[in-house]
C-alpha positions in Angstrom: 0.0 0.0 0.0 0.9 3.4 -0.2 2.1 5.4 2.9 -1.4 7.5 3.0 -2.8 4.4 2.9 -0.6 2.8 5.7 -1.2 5.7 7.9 -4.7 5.7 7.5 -4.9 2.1 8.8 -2.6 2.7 11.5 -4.8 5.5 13.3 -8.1 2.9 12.3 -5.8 0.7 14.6 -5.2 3.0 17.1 -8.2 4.4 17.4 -10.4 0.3 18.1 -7.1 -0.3 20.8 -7.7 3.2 22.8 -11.8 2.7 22.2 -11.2 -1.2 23.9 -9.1 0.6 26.8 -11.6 3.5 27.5 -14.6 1.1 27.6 -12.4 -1.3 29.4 -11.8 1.4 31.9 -15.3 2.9 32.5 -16.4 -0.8 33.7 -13.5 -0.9 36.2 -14.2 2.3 37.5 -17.6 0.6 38.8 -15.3 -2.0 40.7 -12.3 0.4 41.6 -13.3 -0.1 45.7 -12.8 -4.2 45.0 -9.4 -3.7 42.9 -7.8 -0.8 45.4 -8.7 -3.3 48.3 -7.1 -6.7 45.9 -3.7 -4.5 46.0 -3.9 -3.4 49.6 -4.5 -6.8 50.5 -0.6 -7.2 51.3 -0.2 -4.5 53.5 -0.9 -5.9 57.3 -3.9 -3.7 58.6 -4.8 -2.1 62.0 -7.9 -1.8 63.8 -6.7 1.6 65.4 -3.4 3.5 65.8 -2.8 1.7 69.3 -2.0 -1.7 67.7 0.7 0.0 64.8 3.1 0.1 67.9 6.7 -1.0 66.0 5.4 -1.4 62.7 3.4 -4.7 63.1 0.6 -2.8 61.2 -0.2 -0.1 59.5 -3.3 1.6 58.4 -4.4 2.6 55.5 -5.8 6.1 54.2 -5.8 9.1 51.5 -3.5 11.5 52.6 -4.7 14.6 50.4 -8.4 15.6 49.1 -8.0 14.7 45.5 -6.3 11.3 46.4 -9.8 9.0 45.9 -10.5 10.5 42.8 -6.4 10.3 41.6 -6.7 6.4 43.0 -9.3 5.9 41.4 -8.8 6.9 37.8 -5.3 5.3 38.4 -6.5 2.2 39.5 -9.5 2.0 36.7 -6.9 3.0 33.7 -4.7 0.1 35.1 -7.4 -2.1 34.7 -8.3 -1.4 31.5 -4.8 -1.5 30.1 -4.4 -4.8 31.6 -8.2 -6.7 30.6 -8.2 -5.3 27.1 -4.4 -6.2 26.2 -5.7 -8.7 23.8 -7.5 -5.9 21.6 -4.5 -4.2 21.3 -2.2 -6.6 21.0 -4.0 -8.2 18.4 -4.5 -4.4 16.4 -0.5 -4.1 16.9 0.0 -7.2 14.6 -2.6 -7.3 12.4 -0.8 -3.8 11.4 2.9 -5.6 11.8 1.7 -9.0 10.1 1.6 -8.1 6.5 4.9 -7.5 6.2 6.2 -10.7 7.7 7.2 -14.1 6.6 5.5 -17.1 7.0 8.7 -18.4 9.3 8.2 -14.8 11.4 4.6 -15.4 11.7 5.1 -18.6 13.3 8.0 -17.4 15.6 5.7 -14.6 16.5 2.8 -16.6 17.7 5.1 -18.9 19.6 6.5 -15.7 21.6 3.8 -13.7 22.1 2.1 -17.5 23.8 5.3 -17.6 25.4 5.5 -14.0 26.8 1.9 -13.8 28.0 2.1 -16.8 31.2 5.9 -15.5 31.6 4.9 -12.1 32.5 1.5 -13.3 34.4 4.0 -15.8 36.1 6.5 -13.1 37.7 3.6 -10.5 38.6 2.0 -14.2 40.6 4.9 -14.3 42.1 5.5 -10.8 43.2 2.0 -11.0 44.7 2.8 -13.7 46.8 5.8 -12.8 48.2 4.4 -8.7 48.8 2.6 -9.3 52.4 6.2 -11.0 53.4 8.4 -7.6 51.5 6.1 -5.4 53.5 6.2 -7.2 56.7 9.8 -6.8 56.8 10.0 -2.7 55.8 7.3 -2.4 58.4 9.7 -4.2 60.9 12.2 -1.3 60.5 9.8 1.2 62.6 11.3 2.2 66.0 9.5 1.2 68.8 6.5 4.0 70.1 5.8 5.1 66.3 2.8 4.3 64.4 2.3 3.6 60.5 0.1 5.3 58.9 0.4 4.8 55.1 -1.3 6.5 51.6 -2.8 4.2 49.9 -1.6 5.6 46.7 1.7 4.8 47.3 0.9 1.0 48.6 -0.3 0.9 44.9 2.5 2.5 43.2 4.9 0.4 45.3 2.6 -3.1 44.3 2.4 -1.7 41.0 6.1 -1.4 40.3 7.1 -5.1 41.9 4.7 -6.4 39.8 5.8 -4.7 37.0 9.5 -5.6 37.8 8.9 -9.4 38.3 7.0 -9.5 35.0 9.3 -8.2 32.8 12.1 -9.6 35.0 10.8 -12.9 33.5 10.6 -12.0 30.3 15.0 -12.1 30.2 15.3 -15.6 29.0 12.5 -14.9 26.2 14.7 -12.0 24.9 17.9 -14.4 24.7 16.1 -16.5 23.0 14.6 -13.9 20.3 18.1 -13.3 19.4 19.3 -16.6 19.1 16.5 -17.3 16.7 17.1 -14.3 14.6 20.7 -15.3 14.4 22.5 -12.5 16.5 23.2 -14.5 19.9 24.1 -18.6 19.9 23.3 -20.9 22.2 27.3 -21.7 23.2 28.0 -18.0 23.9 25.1 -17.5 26.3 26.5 -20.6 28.2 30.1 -18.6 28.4 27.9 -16.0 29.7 26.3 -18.3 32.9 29.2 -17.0 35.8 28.2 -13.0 34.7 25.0 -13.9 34.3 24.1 -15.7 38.1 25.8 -12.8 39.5 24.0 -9.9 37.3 20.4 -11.7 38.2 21.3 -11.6 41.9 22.5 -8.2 42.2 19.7 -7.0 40.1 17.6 -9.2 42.7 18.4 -7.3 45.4 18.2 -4.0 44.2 15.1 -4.0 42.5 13.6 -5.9 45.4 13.3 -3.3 48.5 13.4 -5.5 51.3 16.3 -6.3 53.2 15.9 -10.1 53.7 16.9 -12.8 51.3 13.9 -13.9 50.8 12.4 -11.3 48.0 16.0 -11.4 46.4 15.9 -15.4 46.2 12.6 -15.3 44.9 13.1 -13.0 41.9 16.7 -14.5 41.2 16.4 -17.9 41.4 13.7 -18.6 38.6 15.2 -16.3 36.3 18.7 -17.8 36.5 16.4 -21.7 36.0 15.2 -19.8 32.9 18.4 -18.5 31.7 19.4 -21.8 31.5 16.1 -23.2 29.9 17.1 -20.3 27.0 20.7 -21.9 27.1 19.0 -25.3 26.3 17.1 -24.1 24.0 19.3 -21.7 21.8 21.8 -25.0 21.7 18.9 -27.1 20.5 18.1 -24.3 17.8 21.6 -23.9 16.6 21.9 -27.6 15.8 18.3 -27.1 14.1 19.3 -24.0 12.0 22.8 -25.6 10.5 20.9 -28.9 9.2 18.0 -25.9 7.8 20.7 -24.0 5.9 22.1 -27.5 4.8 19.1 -28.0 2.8 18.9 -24.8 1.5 16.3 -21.8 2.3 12.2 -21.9 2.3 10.0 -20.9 -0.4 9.2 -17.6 0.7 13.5 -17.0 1.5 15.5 -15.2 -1.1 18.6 -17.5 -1.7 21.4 -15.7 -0.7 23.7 -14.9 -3.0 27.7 -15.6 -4.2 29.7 -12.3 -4.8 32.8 -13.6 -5.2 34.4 -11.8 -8.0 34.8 -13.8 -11.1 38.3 -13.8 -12.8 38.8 -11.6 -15.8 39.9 -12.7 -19.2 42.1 -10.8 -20.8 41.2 -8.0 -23.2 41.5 -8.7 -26.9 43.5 -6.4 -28.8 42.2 -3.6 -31.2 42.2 -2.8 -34.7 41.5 0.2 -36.5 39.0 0.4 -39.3 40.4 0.9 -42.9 38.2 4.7 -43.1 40.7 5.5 -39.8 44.6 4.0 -41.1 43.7 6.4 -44.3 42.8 9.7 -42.7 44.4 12.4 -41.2 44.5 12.5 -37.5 44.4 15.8 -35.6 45.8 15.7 -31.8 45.2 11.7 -32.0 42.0 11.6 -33.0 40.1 12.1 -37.0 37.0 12.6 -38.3 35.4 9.3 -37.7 36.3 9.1 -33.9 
């Protein structure tokens, strides 16, 4: 198609993915009270400000006059960005998918049902291992002082570790995207294994806020298993890819193609025509030239 034409369908794309996440939104806004109290679920609550005595508790409130409205419409957009990822997903490669090969179409299925349970897997596991992370910050508050925390910021703070868990786990899927594109192979990542154990754990415990081992082991630990699943599987895939270019490429593959320079015969001498031996030349050249 022409470029008018492409841009044309990329706002008609645009346009269904922002319409799914708007209506998407508007119905979470009718259950924003039962999503803000699903992320607040970690945080240890008190009956009163008696019982948050050395941070065993806290409790839970809006700090400012706007914040229930700003929670909300936070909370609700969230929701919608997250439920109606399908739509827009699906507009994103219908408008990429034209352009690709059949080989790339199949690669691209086999990620994107790869990345979806990879992500949901990490943000699970951040869930589960929040009430423990927010235990131990908690524990950090001197004796005779009371927690009283906003709950905007108990979202922002579950927000971001289940954002950094989910694409934590998506690591091993980006190894493998290069080995299958060619850029990466499956024996270098394995000379990469020392770095890498000791990358993943540092990155464990800085993106992890608690001081205890535990949110640190959690977030390491199955990303390094994975690294080395993306290892195994970048080895299998080289072995796969040389018998493939064996045989020669697909249908829908250009062949590639030799440029090595042929050798030159030499050039064959010349003679002058009879019109030219019988004329007059002028500054080496006559009337025929």
């Amino acid at each position: 198609m022409p470029l008018v034409e492409h841009l044309r369908e990329l706002r008609n794309r645009l346009a269904k993915a922002v319409l799914a996440i708007v209506v998407v939104s508007i119905v979470a806004a009718f259950y924003s009270e039962q999503l803000m109290q699903f992320l607040a679920d970690p945080v240890p609550k008190c009956d009163d400000l008696t019982n948050s005595d050395g941070g065993n508790c806290a409790i839970v409130s809006f700090n400012t006059l706007t914040s229930p409205f700003t929670t909300t419409i936070k909370v609700s957009l969230m929701a919608g960005l997250v439920v109606s990822s399908p739509v827009w997903l699906y507009q994103l490669w219908a408008f990429v998918a034209p352009g690709l090969h059949r080989h790339e179409k199949k690669y691209t299925y086999v990620f994107t049902a790869a990345a979806v349970p990879l992500f949901a897997g990490g943000a699970l596991l951040s869930y589960v291992i929040l009430p423990v992370s927010i235990k131990v910050l908690l524990s950090l508050t001197p004796g005779g002082s009371a927690n009283i925390l906003s709950l905007d910021e108990v979202l922002d703070f579950t927000i971001r570790m289940v954002l950094i868990f989910g694409l934590a786990f998506e690591l091993p899927l980006l190894l493998v995207m290069l080995n299958m594109v060619g850029i990466v192979t499956g024996r270098r990542m394995l000379g990469w294994w020392r770095g890498v154990v000791m990358g993943v754990f540092v990155f464990g415990a800085v993106a992890t806020p608690t001081t205890d081992p535990v949110g640190m082991l959690a977030l390491s630990v199955p990303i390094i298993v994975l690294f080395f699943f993306a290892v195994g599987f970048s080895l299998v895939n080289d072995r796969r890819r040389a018998r493939k270019e064996s045989e020669g490429p697909s249908d829908d593959e250009a062949s590639e193609l030799d440029h090595t320079p042929e050798a030159v015969e030499p050039a064959e001498p010349v003679t002058a025509l009879p019109e030219q031996t019988s004329r007059d030349r002028v500054n080496g050249y006559d009337d025929v030239t």
